[in-house]
C-alpha positions in Angstrom: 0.0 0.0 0.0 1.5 3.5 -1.1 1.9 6.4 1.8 0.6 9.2 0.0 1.6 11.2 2.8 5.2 10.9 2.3 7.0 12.1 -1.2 8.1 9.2 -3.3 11.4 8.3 -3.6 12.0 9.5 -7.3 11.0 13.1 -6.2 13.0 12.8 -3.0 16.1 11.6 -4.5 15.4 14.1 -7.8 15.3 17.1 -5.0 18.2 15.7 -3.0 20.2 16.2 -6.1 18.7 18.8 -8.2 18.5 21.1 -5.0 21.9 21.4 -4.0 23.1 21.7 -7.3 20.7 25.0 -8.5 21.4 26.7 -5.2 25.3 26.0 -6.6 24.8 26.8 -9.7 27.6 28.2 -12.0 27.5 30.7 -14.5 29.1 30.6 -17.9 29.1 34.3 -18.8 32.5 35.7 -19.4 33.7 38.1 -16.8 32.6 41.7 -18.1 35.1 44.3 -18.0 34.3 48.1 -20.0 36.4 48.3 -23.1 39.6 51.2 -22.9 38.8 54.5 -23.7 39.4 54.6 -27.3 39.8 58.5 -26.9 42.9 61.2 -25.9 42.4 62.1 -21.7 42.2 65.1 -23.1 40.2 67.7 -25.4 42.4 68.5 -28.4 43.8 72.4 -27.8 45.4 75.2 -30.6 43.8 78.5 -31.9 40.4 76.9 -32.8 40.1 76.5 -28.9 42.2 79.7 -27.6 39.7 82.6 -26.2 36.7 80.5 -25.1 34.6 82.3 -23.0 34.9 80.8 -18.8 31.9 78.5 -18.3 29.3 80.5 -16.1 27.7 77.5 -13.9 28.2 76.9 -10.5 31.0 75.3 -9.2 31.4 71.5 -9.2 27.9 71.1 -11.4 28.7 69.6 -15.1 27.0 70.1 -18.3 24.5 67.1 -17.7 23.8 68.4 -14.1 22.7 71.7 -15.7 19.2 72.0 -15.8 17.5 73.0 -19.2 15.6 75.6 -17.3 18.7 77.3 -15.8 20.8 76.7 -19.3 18.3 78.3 -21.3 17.5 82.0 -20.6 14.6 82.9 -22.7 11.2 82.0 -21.1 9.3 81.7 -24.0 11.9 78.8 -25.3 11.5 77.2 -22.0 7.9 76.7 -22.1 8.1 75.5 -25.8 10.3 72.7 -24.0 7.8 71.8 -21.5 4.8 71.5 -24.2 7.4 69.5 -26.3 8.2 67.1 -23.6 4.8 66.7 -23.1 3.6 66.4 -27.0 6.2 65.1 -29.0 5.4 61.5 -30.5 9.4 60.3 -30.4 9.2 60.6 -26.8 6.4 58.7 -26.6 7.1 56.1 -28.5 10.7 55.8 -26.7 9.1 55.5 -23.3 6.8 53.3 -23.9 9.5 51.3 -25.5 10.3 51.2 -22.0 7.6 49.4 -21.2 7.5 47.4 -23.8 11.2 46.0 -22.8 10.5 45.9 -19.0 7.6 43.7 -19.8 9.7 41.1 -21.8 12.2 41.0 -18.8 9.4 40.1 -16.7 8.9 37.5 -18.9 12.4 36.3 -18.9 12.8 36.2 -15.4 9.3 34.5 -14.6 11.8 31.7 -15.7 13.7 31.7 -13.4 10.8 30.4 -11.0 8.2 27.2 -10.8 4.8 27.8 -12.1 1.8 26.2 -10.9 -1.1 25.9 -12.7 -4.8 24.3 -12.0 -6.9 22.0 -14.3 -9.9 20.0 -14.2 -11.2 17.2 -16.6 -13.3 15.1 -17.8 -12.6 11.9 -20.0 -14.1 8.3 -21.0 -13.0 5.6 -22.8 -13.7 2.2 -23.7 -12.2 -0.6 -24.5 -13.5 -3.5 -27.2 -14.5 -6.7 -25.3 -12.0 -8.5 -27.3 -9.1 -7.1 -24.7 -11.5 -7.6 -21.7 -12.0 -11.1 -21.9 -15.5 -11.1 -24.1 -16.7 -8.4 -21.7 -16.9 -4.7 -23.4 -14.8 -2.2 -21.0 -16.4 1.4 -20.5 -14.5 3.5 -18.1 -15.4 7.7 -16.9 -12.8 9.6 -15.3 -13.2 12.5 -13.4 -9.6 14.3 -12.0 -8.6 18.2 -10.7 -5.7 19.4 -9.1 -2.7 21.5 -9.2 0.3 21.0 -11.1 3.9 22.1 -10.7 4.4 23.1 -15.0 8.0 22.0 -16.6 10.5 23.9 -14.8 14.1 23.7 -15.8 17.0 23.4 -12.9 19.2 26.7 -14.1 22.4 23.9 -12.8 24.4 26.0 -15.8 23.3 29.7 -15.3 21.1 29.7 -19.0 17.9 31.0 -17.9 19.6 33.4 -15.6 21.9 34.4 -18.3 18.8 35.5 -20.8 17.3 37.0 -17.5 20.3 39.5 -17.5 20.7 40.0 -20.9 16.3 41.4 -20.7 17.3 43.6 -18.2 20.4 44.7 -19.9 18.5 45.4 -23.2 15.6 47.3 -20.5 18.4 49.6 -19.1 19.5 50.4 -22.6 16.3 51.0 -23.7 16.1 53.5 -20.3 19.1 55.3 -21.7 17.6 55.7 -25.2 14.9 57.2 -24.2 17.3 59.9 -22.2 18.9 60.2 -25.3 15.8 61.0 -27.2 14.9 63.8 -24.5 18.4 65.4 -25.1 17.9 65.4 -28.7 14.1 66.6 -27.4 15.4 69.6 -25.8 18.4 70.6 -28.3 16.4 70.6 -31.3 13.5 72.6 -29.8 16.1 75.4 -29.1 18.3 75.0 -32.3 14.3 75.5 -34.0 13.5 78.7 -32.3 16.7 80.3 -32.6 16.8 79.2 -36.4 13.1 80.7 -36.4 14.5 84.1 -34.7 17.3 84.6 -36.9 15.2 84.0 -40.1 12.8 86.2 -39.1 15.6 88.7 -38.2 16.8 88.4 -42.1 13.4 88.7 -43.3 12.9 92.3 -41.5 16.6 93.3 -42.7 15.7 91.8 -46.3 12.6 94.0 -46.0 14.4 97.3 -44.7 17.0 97.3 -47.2 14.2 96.7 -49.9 12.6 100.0 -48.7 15.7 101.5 -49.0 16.6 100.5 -52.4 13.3 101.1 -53.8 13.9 104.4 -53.0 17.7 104.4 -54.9 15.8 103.4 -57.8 13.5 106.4 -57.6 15.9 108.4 -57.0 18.5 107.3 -59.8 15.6 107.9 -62.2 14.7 111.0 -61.5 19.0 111.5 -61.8 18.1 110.2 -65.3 15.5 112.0 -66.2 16.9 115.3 -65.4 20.2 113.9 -66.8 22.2 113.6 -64.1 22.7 109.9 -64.1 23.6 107.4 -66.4 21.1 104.2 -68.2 23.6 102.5 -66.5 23.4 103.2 -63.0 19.4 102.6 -63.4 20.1 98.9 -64.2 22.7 98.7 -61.6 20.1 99.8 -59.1 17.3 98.0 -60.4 20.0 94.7 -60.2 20.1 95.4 -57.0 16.4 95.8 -56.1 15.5 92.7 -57.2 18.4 90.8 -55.6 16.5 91.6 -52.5 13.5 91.1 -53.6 14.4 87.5 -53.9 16.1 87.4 -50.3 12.6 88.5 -49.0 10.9 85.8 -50.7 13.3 83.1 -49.9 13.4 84.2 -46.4 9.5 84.4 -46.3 9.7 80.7 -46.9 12.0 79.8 -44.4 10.2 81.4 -41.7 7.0 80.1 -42.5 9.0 76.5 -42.8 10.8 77.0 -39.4 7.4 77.5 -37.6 6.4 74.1 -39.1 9.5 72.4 -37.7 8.8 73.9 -34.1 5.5 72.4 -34.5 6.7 69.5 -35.4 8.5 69.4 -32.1 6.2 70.5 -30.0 3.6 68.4 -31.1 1.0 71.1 -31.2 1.0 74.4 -33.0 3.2 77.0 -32.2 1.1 80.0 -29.7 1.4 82.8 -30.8 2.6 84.5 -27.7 5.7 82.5 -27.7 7.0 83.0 -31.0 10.6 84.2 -30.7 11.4 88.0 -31.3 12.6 89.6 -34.4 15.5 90.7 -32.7 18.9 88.8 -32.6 21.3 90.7 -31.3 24.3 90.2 -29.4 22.6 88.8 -26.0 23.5 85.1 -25.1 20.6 83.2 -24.1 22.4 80.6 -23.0 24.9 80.1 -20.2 28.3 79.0 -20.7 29.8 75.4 -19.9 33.0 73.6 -17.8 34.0 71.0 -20.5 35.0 68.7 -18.2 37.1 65.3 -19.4 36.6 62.8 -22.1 36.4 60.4 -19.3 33.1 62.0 -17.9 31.4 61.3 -21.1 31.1 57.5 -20.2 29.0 58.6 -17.2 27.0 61.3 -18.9 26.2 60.5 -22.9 23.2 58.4 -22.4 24.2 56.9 -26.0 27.4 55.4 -24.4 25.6 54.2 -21.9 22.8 52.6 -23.5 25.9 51.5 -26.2 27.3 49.5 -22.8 24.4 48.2 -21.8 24.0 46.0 -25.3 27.0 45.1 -24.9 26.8 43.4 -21.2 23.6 42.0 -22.6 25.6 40.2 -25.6 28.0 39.3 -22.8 25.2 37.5 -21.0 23.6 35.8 -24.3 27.4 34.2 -24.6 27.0 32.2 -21.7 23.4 31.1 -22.3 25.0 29.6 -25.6 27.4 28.4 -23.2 25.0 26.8 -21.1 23.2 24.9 -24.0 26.3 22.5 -24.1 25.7 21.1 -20.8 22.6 18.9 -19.9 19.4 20.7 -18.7 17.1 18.6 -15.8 13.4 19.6 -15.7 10.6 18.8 -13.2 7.1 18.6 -13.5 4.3 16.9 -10.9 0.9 17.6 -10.0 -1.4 16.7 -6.9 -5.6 16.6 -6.7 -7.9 14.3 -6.8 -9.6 11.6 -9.1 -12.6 9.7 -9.7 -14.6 7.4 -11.7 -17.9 9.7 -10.8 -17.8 13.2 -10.8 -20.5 13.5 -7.5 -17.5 11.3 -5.9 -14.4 13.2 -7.1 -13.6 15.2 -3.5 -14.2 11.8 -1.6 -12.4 9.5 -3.5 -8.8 10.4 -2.2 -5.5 12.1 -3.0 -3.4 11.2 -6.2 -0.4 12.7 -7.2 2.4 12.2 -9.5 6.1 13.3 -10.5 8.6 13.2 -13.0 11.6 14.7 -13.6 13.6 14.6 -16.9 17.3 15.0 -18.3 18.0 16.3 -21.4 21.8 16.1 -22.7 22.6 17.4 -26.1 24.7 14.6 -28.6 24.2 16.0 -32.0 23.0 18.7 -32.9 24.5 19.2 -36.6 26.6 22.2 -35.3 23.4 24.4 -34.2 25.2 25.0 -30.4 28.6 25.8 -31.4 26.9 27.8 -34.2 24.6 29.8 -31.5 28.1 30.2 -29.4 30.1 32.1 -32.6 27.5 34.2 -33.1 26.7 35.3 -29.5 30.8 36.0 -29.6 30.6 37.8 -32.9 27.6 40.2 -31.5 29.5 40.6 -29.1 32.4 41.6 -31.0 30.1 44.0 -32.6 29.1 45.6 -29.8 32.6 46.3 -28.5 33.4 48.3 -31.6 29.7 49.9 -31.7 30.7 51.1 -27.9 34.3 52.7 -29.1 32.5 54.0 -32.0 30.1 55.9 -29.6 32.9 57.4 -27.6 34.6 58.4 -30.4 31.4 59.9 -32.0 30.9 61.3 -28.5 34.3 62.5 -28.2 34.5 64.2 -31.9 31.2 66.0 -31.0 32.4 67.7 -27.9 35.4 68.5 -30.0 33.7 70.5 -33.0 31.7 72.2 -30.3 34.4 73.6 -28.0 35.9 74.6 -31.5 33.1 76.7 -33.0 32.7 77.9 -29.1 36.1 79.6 -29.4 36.2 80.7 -32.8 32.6 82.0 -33.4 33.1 85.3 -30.8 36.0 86.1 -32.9 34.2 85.8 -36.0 31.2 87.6 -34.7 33.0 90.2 -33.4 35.2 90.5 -37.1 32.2 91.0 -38.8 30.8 93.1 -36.7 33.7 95.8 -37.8 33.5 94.9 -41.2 30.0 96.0 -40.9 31.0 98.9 -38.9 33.6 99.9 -41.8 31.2 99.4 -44.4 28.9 101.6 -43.1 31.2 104.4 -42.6 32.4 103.7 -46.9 28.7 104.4 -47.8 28.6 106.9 -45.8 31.7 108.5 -47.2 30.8 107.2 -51.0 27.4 109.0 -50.8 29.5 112.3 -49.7 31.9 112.0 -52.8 28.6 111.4 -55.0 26.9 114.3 -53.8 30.0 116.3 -54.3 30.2 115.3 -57.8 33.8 113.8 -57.2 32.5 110.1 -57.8 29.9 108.6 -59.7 27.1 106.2 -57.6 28.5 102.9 -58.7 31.0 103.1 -54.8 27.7 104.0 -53.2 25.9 100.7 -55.5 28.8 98.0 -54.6 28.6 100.0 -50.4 25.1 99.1 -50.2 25.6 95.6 -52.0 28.1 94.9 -49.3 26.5 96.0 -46.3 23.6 93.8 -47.1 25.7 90.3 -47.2 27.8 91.3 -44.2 24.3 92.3 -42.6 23.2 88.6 -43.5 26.4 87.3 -42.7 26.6 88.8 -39.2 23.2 86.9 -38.3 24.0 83.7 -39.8 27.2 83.7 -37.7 25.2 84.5 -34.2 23.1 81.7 -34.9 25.8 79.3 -35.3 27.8 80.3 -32.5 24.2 80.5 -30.3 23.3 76.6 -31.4 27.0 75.5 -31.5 26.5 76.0 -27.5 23.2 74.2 -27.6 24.6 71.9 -29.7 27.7 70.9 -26.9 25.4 71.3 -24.1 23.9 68.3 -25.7 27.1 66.7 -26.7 28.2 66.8 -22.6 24.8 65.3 -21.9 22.8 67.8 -20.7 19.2 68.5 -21.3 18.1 65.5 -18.7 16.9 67.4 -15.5 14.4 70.2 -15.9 16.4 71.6 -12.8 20.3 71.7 -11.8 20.5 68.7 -9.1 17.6 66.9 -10.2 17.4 63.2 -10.0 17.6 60.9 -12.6 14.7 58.7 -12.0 14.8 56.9 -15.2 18.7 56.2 -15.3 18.7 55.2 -11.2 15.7 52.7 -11.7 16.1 49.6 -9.4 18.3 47.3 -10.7 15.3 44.6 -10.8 12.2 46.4 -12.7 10.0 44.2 -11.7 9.7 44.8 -8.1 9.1 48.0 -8.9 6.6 47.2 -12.1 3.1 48.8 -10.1 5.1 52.1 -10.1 4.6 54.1 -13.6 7.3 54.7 -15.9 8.7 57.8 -16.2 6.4 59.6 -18.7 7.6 62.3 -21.8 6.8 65.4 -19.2 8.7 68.1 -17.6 10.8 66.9 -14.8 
């Protein structure tokens, strides 16, 4: 008579092997280490770099400290930031990417677990009488109970290897969509600042068409009274209709550049925070400590999420590992059963077990195949990673260049403007003296306007070169200096934390 109160001896000797060995179970993943800096210690230096202006943040707080609301000074570009982060369909879909990936991990790490499951049924049979004897067998069973699903003894670390390389691929997928809001914020100001100096040409390609409308009146009337030449008419029409053609092409890229801030924002541009005509001198953006090359590794959210694939190919090499080796899996169940179902809770206990090994012998090669091209990813990744840094590294670069040579340019064309103006000024003096003809006082005015345009196209460079590094040193994160990362300090296992929502694309 079996003692169903006792476990039978295949499941106890099955658990007095199979336990020790999982709570011992080795791991096959190589031994991660972060690949060398495949960058100088250093930012390069020479005259591109000589005469940057000192950075103007507090002491001790970095670029990707620096909140976007104290980097950027212009209120009506910081609430265009906020309704972006809020609107924008990128940021969206990168968060709930998010989701999407945490989801999967749960799934990969449910694995790592038994599962129980219940079931009921119902089944009859029968048998021809020729196997009973002569007598015709019918038979009705009734059975329900729980049952312990196949569940697979991680004795070689496999299942825990995919677990890590799920939450690897989660983290990375947490860094992207950093990465997306950095991008978020930078393109948002390099928009409105595009938008202002646009507009800014637009009103000095209108200005200067006022003013050489009225040359052109006034060199016919010259004409007509014979004071001028035919050929100082054509030269001054020329020249009207040269800028007749900047207004128009600058009418278009306004109207454009509004489209593109939508775009952004994810709603239409209000009205009330369209950026000014004016684009002066003023900086309205602060300045920024550079820091190291090293610092990058902690700050770029692309070189992070760029590490974070490649600890998750490091983990999917020793679940290829693990495939080598034999797997053991357990399954059992316990309820009850009966031949009638008005007797099946009074009938008694029944219960079974089984355990099962699995050891690979041939497999044509599909293993060591698996193996080479979890090694080869991985080999990929290492170079995707150095690639990043030295993408990361080559952006910084540019940007501390254009940082230290745009002022100077600015301020040289600045006096060339200032000289021009004063040889108008003089030519239009000798003209009315009758010493010269117009034609100095044509190629002044021809002159003024491109160094005009000139002058604004260089203040928006050097304005979105520093937009452009604040993003390059990470920044753009933290709606405030010294705000938390909530997304990039997530708890190392998502899934505890799973009722809690997910950062969402708002303001932080």
């Amino acid at each position: 008579m079996i003692d169903t109160k006792r476990p039978p001896r295949l499941l106890r000797r099955t658990l007095a092997i199979a336990v020790p060995l999982g709570l011992a179970a080795c791991s096959l993943q190589p031994r991660y280490e972060r690949p060398a800096q495949p960058v100088p210690n250093q930012y390069p230096g020479g005259p591109a770099y000589r005469g940057a202006p000192r950075a103007s943040t507090p002491a001790g707080v970095t670029a990707a400290d620096l909140g976007w609301q104290d980097f950027f000074k212009d209120p009506k570009l910081r609430r265009l930031i906020e309704i972006a982060l809020k609107n924008n369909r990128d940021l969206r879909v990168a968060t709930f990417s998010i989701e999407e990936a945490r989801a999967q991990y749960a799934i990969q790490r449910a694995a790592q677990f038994p599962s129980l499951s219940a079931n009921a049924g119902a089944a009859s049979s029968r048998l021809p009488s020729t196997l009973r004897g002569g007598l015709p067998s019918h038979l009705d069973t009734f059975t329900a109970g729980v049952g312990l699903n196949p569940f697979e003894i991680d004795l070689f670390g496999r299942v825990r290897s995919l677990k890590d390389a799920a939450l690897e691929q989660y983290l990375a997928l947490t860094a992207v969509r950093r990465a997306v809001q950095i991008s978020l914020v930078s393109e948002v100001a390099s928009a409105y600042l595009t938008l202002q100096a646009d507009q800014a040409l637009l009103k000095l390609s209108q200005d200067t068409l006022e003013v050489q409308q009225q040359t052109v009146e006034m060199v016919k009337r010259g004409k007509s009274v014979g004071g001028m030449a035919e050929l100082d008419v054509h030269r001054a029409q020329t020249q009207l209709e040269a800028v007749r053609v900047g207004v128009e092409q600058y009418t278009r890229q306004v109207a454009q550049d509004r489209n593109a801030l939508s775009m952004l924002i994810g709603a239409p541009v209000p009205a009330n925070l369209l950026p000014p005509q004016a684009f002066g001198d003023a900086t309205p953006v602060a300045e920024l400590p550079a820091g190291l090359p090293s610092a990058l590794l902690e700050q770029r959210p692309d070189i992070i999420a760029a590490e974070h694939r490649l600890k998750a190919a490091n983990a999917n090499i020793g679940a290829a590992r693990a495939a080598f080796f034999p797997s053991i899996s357990l399954t059992g169940s316990v309820g009850v059963a009966s031949a009638a179902l008005a007797g099946l809770f009074s009938s008694g206990l029944a219960w079974g077990v089984g355990a099962a090994l699995s050891m690979p012998i041939f497999d044509g090669g599909a293993n060591q195949g698996n193996l080479d091209a979890a090694k080869a990813r991985k080999n990929i990744d290492i170079a995707l990673y150095e690639r990043t840094v030295q993408q990361a590294f080559r952006e910084v670069s540019d940007d501390l260049a254009a940082r230290g040579t745009y002022d100077r340019e600015a301020a040289a064309a600045q006096a060339q403007r200032q000289e021009i103006e004063d040889t108008r000024r003089l030519s239009e003096v000798r003209f009315r003296n009758g010493v010269d003809d117009y034609f100095p006082v044509f190629d002044a005015e021809r002159q003024l306007y491109t160094v005009q345009q000139s002058l604004v196209t260089i203040r928006l460079a050097r304005l979105t070169s520093r937009v452009a590094l604040y993003k390059a040193l990470g920044g753009g994160w933290s709606r405030t200096t010294g705000a938390k990362d909530t997304v990039a300090q997530a708890d190392p296992d998502p899934v505890r934390t799973s009722s809690a929502p997910l950062a969402r694309p708002v303001s932080h």
